[in-house]
C-alpha positions, -999 to +999 in steps of 0.1 A: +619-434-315+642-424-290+680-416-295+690-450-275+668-468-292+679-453-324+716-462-313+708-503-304+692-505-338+718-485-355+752-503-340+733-538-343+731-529-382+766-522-383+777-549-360+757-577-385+774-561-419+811-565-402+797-601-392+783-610-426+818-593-444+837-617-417+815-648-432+815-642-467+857-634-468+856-667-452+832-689-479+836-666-509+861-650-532+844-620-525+878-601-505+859-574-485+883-553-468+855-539-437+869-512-417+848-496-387+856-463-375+830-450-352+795-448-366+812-455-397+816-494-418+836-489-450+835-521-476+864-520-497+873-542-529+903-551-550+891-530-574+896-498-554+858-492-553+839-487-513+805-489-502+800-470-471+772-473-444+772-443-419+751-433-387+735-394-385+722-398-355+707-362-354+685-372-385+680-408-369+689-421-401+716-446-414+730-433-451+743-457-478+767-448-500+778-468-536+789-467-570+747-466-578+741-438-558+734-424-517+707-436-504+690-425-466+672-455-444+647-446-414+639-474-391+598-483-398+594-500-366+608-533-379+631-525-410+654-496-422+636-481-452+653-461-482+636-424-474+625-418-510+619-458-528+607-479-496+636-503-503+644-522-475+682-515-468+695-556-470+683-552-507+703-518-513+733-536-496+730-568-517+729-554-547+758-527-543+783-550-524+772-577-552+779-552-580+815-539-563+826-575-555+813-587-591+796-618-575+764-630-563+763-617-527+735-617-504+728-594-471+701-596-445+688-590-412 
């Protein structure tokens, strides 16, 4: 993949979790403080606790990180894929933004 197209995929990941924060502050309890800063979203949540998604763009690669763990995604062609499980990065997200907000929450592409 080249860089550019490494960057469209990348910022449109980015650009959908700010969007789907935005939607579920608005039809949830859920009170996601989302902050982008560069290359860099971080979820907040009243109980102090982040979830961080970040760009490193020399490894092509968008990183995770979450009270379960850090976690590295490569684009497949389609999805973003954990480097070392296979997960698809929506379920990763889902699961740690539903664990930190302590509420069913649900991420996808």
């Amino acid at each position: 993949m080249t860089d550019l197209e490494y960057q469209n995929l990348a910022e449109t990941l980015l650009a959908r979790i700010e969007a789907r924060c935005d939607q579920l502050n608005e039809s949830t309890d859920a009170d996601i403080d989302n902050q982008r800063v560069g290359g860099m979203v971080t979820l907040a949540f009243a109980d102090g606790s982040q979830v961080i998604v970040n760009l490193q763009k020399p490894l092509q690669e968008v990183w995770l990180a979450a009270r379960s763990g850090g976690y590295h995604y490569r684009h497949d062609g389609q999805v973003w894929r954990d480097t070392k499980t296979n997960e698809e990065f929506y379920e990763r997200l889902t699961a740690s933004v539903s664990e930190h907000a302590r509420m069913p929450l649900v991420f996808s592409a």
